[in-house]
Biotite code that builds the C-alpha atoms (Angstrom):
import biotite.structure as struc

atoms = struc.array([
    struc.Atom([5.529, -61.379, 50.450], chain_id="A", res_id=1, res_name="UNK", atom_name="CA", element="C"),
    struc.Atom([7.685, -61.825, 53.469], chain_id="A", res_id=2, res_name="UNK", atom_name="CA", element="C"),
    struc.Atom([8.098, -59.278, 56.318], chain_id="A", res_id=3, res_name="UNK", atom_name="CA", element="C"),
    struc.Atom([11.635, -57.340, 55.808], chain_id="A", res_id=4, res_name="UNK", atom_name="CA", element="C"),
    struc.Atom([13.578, -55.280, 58.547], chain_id="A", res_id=5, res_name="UNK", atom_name="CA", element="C"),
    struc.Atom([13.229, -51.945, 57.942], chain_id="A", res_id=6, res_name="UNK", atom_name="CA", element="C"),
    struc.Atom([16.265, -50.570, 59.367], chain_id="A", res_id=7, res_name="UNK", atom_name="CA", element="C"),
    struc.Atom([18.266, -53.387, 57.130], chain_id="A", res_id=8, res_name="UNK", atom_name="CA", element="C"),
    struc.Atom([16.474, -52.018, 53.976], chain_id="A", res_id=9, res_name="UNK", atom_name="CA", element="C"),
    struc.Atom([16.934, -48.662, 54.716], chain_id="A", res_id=10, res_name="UNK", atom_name="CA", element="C"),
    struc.Atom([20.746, -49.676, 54.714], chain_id="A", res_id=11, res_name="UNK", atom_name="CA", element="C"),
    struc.Atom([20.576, -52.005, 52.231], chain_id="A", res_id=12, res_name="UNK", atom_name="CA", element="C"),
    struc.Atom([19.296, -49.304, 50.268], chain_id="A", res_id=13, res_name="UNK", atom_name="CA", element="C"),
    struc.Atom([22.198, -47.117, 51.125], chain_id="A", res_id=14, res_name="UNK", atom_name="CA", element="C"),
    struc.Atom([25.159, -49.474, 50.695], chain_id="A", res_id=15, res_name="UNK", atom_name="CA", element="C"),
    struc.Atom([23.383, -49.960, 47.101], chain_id="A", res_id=16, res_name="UNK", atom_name="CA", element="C"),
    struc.Atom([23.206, -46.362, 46.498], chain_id="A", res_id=17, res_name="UNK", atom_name="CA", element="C"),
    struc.Atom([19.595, -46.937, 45.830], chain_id="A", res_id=18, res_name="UNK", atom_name="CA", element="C"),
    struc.Atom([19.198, -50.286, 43.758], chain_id="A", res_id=19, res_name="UNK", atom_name="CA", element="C"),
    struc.Atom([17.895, -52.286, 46.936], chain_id="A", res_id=20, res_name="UNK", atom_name="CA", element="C"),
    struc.Atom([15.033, -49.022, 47.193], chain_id="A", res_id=21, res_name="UNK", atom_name="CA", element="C"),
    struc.Atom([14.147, -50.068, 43.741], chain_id="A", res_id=22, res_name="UNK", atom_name="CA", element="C"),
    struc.Atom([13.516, -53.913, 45.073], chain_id="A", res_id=23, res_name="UNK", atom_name="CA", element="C"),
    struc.Atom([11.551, -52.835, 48.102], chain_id="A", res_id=24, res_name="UNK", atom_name="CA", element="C"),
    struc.Atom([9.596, -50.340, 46.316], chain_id="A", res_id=25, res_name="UNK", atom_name="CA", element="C"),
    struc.Atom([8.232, -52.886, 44.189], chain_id="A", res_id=26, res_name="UNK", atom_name="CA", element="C"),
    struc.Atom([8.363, -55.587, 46.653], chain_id="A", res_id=27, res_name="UNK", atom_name="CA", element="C"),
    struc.Atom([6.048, -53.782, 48.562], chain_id="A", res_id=28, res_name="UNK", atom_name="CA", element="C"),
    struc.Atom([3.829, -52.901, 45.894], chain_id="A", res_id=29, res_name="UNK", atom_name="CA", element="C"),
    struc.Atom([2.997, -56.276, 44.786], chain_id="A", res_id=30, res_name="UNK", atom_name="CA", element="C"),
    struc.Atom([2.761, -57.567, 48.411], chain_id="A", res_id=31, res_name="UNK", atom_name="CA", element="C"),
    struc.Atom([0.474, -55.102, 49.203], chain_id="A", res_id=32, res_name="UNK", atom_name="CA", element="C"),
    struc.Atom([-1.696, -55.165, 46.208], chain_id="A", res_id=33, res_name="UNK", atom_name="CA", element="C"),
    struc.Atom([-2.076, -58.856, 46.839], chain_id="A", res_id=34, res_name="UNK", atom_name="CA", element="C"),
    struc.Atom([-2.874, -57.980, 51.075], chain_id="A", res_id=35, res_name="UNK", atom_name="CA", element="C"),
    struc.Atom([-4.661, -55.286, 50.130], chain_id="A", res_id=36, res_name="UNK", atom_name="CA", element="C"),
    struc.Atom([-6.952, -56.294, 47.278], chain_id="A", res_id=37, res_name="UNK", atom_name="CA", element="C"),
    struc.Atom([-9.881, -53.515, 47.479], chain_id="A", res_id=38, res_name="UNK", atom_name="CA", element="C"),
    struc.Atom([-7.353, -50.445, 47.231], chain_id="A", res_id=39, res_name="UNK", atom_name="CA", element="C"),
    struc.Atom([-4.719, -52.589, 44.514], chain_id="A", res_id=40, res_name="UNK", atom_name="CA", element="C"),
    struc.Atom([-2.546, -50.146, 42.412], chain_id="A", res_id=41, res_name="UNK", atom_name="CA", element="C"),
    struc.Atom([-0.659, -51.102, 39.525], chain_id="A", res_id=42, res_name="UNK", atom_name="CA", element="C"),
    struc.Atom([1.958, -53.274, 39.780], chain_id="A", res_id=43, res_name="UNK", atom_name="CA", element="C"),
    struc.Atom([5.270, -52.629, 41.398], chain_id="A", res_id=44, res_name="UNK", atom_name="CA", element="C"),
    struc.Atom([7.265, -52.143, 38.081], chain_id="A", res_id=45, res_name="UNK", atom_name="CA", element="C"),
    struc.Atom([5.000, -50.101, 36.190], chain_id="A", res_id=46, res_name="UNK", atom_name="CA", element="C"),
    struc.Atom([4.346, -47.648, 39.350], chain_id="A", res_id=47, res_name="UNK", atom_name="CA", element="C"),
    struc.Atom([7.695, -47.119, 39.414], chain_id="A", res_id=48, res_name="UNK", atom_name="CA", element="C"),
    struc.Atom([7.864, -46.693, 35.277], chain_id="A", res_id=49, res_name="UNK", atom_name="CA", element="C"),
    struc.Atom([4.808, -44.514, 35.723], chain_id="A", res_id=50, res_name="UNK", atom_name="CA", element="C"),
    struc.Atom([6.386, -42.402, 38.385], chain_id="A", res_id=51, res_name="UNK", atom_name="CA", element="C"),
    struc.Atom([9.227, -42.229, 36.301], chain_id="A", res_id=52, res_name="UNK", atom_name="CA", element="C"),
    struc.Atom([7.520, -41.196, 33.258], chain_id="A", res_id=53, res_name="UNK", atom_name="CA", element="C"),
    struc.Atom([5.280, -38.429, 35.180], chain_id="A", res_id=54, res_name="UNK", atom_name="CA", element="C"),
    struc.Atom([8.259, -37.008, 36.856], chain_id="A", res_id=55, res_name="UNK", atom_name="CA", element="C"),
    struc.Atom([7.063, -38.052, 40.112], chain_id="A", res_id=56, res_name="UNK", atom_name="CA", element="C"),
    struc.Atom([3.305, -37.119, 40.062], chain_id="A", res_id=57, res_name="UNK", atom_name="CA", element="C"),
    struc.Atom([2.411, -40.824, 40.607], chain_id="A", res_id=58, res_name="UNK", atom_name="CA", element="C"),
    struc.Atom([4.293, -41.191, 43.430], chain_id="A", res_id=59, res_name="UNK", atom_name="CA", element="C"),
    struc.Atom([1.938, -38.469, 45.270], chain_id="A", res_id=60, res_name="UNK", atom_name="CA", element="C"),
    struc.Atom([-1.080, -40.973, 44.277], chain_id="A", res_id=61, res_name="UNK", atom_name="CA", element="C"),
    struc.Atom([1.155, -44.072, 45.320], chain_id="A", res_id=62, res_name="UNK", atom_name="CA", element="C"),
    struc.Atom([1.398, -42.763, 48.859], chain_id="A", res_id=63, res_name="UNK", atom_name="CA", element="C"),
    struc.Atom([-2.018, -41.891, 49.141], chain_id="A", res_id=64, res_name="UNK", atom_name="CA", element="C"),
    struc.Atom([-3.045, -45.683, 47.656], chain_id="A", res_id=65, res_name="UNK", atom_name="CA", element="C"),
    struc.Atom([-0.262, -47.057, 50.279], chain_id="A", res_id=66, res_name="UNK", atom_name="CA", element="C"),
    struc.Atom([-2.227, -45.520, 53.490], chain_id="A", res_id=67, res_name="UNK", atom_name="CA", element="C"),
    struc.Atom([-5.326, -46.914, 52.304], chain_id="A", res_id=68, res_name="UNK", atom_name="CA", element="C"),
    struc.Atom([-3.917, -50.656, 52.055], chain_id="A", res_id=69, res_name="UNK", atom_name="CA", element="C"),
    struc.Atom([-2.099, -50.115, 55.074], chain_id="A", res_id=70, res_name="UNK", atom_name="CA", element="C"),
    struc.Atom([-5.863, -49.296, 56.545], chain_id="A", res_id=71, res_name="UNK", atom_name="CA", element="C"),
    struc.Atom([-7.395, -51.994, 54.918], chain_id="A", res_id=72, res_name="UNK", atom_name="CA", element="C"),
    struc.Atom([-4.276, -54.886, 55.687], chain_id="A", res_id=73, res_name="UNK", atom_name="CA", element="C"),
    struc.Atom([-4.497, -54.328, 59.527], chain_id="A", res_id=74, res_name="UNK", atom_name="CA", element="C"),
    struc.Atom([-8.123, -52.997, 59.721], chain_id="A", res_id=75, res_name="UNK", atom_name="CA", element="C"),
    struc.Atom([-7.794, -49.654, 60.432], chain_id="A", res_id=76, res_name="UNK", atom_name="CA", element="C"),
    struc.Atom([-8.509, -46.136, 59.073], chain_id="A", res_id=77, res_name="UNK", atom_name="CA", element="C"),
    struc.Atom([-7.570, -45.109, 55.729], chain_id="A", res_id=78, res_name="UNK", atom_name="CA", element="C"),
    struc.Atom([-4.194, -43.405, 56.537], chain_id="A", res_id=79, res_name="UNK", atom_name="CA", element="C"),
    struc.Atom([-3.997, -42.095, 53.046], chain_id="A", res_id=80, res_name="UNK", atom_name="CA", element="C"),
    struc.Atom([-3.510, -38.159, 53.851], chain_id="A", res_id=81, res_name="UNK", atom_name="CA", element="C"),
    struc.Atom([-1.113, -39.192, 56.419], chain_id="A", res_id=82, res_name="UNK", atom_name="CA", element="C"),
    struc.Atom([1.066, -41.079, 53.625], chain_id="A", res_id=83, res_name="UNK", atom_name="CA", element="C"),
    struc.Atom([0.128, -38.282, 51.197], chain_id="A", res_id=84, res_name="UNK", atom_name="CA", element="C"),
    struc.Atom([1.374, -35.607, 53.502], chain_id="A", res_id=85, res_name="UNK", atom_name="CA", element="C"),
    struc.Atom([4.621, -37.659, 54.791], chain_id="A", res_id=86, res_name="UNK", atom_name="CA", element="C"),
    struc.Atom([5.400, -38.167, 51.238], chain_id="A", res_id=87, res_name="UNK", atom_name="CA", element="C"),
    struc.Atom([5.699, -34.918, 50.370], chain_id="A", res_id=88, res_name="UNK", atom_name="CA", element="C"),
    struc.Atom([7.221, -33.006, 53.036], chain_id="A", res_id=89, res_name="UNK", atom_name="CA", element="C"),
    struc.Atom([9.810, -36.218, 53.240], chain_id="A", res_id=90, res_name="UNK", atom_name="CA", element="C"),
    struc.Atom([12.140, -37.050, 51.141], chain_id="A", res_id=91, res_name="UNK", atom_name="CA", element="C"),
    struc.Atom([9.531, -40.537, 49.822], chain_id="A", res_id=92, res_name="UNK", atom_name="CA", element="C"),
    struc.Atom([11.158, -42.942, 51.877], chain_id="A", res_id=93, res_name="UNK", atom_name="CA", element="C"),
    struc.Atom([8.768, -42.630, 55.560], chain_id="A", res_id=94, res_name="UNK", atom_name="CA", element="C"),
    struc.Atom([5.614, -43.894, 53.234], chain_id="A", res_id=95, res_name="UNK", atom_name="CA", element="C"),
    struc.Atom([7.409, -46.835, 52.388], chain_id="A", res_id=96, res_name="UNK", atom_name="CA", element="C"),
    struc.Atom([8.748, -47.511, 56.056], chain_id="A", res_id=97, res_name="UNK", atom_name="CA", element="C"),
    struc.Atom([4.976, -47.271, 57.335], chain_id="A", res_id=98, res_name="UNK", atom_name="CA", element="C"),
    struc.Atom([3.794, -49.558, 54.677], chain_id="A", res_id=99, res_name="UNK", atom_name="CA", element="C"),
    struc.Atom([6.582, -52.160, 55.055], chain_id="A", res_id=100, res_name="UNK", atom_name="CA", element="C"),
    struc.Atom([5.647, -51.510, 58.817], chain_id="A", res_id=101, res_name="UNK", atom_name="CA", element="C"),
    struc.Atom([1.468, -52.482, 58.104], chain_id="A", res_id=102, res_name="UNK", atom_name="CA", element="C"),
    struc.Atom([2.526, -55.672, 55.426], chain_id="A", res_id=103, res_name="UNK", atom_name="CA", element="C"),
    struc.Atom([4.638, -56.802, 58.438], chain_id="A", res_id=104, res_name="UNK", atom_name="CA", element="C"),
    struc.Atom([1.992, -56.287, 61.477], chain_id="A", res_id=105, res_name="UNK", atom_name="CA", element="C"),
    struc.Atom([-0.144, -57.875, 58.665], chain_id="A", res_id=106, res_name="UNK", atom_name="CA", element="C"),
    struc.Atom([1.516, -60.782, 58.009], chain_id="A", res_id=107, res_name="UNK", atom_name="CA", element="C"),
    struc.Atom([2.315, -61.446, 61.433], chain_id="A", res_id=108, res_name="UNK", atom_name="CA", element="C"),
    struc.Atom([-1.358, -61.637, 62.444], chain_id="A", res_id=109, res_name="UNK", atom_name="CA", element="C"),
    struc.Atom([-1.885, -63.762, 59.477], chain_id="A", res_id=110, res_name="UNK", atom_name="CA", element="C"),
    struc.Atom([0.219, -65.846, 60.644], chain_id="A", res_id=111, res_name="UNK", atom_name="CA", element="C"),
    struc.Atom([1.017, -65.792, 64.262], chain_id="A", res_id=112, res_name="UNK", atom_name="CA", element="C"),
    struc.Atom([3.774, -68.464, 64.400], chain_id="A", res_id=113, res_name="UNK", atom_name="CA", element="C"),
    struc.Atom([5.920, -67.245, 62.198], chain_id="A", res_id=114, res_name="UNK", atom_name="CA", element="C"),
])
Protein backbone atom coordinates (compact mmCIF):
# COMPACT_ATOMS: atom_id res chain seq x y z
CA UNK A 1 0.00 0.00 0.00
CA UNK A 2 1.59 3.30 -0.75
CA UNK A 3 -0.27 6.47 -1.87
CA UNK A 4 0.22 6.90 -5.88
CA UNK A 5 -0.35 10.21 -7.95
CA UNK A 6 -3.26 9.98 -9.71
CA UNK A 7 -2.62 12.12 -12.56
CA UNK A 8 0.85 9.97 -13.06
CA UNK A 9 -1.28 6.73 -13.15
CA UNK A 10 -3.74 7.97 -15.25
CA UNK A 11 -0.70 8.57 -17.68
CA UNK A 12 1.12 5.83 -16.80
CA UNK A 13 -1.81 4.02 -17.78
CA UNK A 14 -1.91 5.69 -21.11
CA UNK A 15 1.74 5.54 -22.21
CA UNK A 16 1.13 1.64 -21.36
CA UNK A 17 -1.89 1.48 -23.41
CA UNK A 18 -3.52 0.06 -20.38
CA UNK A 19 -1.01 -2.46 -18.64
CA UNK A 20 -0.17 0.12 -15.75
CA UNK A 21 -4.49 0.24 -15.28
CA UNK A 22 -4.13 -3.42 -14.78
CA UNK A 23 -1.38 -2.74 -11.79
CA UNK A 24 -3.42 -0.04 -10.15
CA UNK A 25 -6.57 -1.83 -10.44
CA UNK A 26 -5.28 -4.49 -8.40
CA UNK A 27 -3.03 -2.41 -6.40
CA UNK A 28 -5.86 -0.77 -5.16
CA UNK A 29 -7.84 -3.68 -4.52
CA UNK A 30 -5.57 -5.35 -2.21
CA UNK A 31 -4.69 -2.03 -0.45
CA UNK A 32 -8.03 -1.39 0.14
CA UNK A 33 -9.22 -4.73 1.20
CA UNK A 34 -6.45 -4.66 3.74
CA UNK A 35 -7.66 -0.58 4.85
CA UNK A 36 -10.88 -1.50 4.52
CA UNK A 37 -11.37 -4.85 6.24
CA UNK A 38 -15.34 -4.86 7.02
CA UNK A 39 -16.36 -4.22 3.23
CA UNK A 40 -13.06 -6.63 1.74
CA UNK A 41 -13.76 -7.95 -1.85
CA UNK A 42 -11.86 -10.51 -3.47
CA UNK A 43 -8.57 -10.04 -4.24
CA UNK A 44 -7.19 -7.74 -6.85
CA UNK A 45 -6.39 -10.52 -9.47
CA UNK A 46 -9.35 -12.54 -9.28
CA UNK A 47 -11.76 -9.28 -9.43
CA UNK A 48 -10.24 -8.50 -12.36
CA UNK A 49 -10.45 -12.44 -13.69
CA UNK A 50 -14.00 -12.32 -12.41
CA UNK A 51 -14.83 -9.16 -14.24
CA UNK A 52 -13.30 -10.62 -17.06
CA UNK A 53 -15.10 -13.77 -17.00
CA UNK A 54 -18.67 -11.98 -16.36
CA UNK A 55 -18.11 -9.60 -19.13
CA UNK A 56 -17.99 -6.79 -16.84
CA UNK A 57 -20.93 -7.45 -14.42
CA UNK A 58 -18.44 -7.56 -11.48
CA UNK A 59 -17.07 -4.50 -12.11
CA UNK A 60 -20.68 -2.82 -11.37
CA UNK A 61 -20.39 -4.68 -7.79
CA UNK A 62 -16.57 -3.63 -7.56
CA UNK A 63 -17.53 0.03 -7.67
CA UNK A 64 -20.23 -0.25 -5.40
CA UNK A 65 -17.73 -2.37 -2.78
CA UNK A 66 -15.02 0.54 -3.60
CA UNK A 67 -17.44 3.48 -2.18
CA UNK A 68 -18.10 1.55 0.79
CA UNK A 69 -14.23 1.10 1.75
CA UNK A 70 -13.64 4.46 0.70
CA UNK A 71 -16.51 5.27 3.55
CA UNK A 72 -15.19 3.05 5.91
CA UNK A 73 -11.03 4.03 5.27
CA UNK A 74 -11.65 7.80 6.01
CA UNK A 75 -14.84 7.45 8.17
CA UNK A 76 -17.38 8.63 6.17
CA UNK A 77 -20.64 7.62 4.43
CA UNK A 78 -20.90 4.68 2.33
CA UNK A 79 -20.33 6.33 -1.12
CA UNK A 80 -21.25 3.14 -2.82
CA UNK A 81 -24.17 4.52 -5.26
CA UNK A 82 -21.96 7.35 -5.97
CA UNK A 83 -19.13 4.81 -7.27
CA UNK A 84 -21.93 2.63 -8.68
CA UNK A 85 -23.40 5.45 -10.65
CA UNK A 86 -19.86 7.07 -11.75
CA UNK A 87 -18.96 3.70 -12.90
CA UNK A 88 -21.42 3.32 -15.18
CA UNK A 89 -22.11 6.45 -16.85
CA UNK A 90 -18.00 6.74 -17.02
CA UNK A 91 -15.95 5.04 -18.88
CA UNK A 92 -14.62 2.81 -15.14
CA UNK A 93 -11.73 4.82 -14.59
CA UNK A 94 -13.41 7.98 -12.02
CA UNK A 95 -14.19 4.95 -9.35
CA UNK A 96 -10.75 4.10 -9.30
CA UNK A 97 -9.46 7.84 -9.12
CA UNK A 98 -11.86 8.39 -5.98
CA UNK A 99 -10.66 5.28 -4.37
CA UNK A 100 -6.93 5.86 -5.00
CA UNK A 101 -8.03 9.42 -3.76
CA UNK A 102 -9.67 7.80 -0.08
CA UNK A 103 -6.43 4.99 0.28
CA UNK A 104 -4.31 8.18 -0.05
CA UNK A 105 -6.30 10.69 2.45
CA UNK A 106 -6.22 7.34 4.39
CA UNK A 107 -2.89 6.66 4.58
CA UNK A 108 -1.91 10.06 5.11
CA UNK A 109 -3.90 10.31 8.36
CA UNK A 110 -2.46 7.05 9.30
CA UNK A 111 0.45 8.33 9.09
CA UNK A 112 0.84 12.01 9.26
CA UNK A 113 4.62 12.33 8.63
CA UNK A 114 4.89 10.76 5.73
Amino acid sequence: MKKRSIILALLFSLITFGLYYLYWFVSLTNGSNKLAPKHATAGGILAWFLSIITCGIYMFYWYYRMGQKAGEMNNTSSEGILYLLLGMFTFGFVPVCLGQSAMNKALKAANPNA
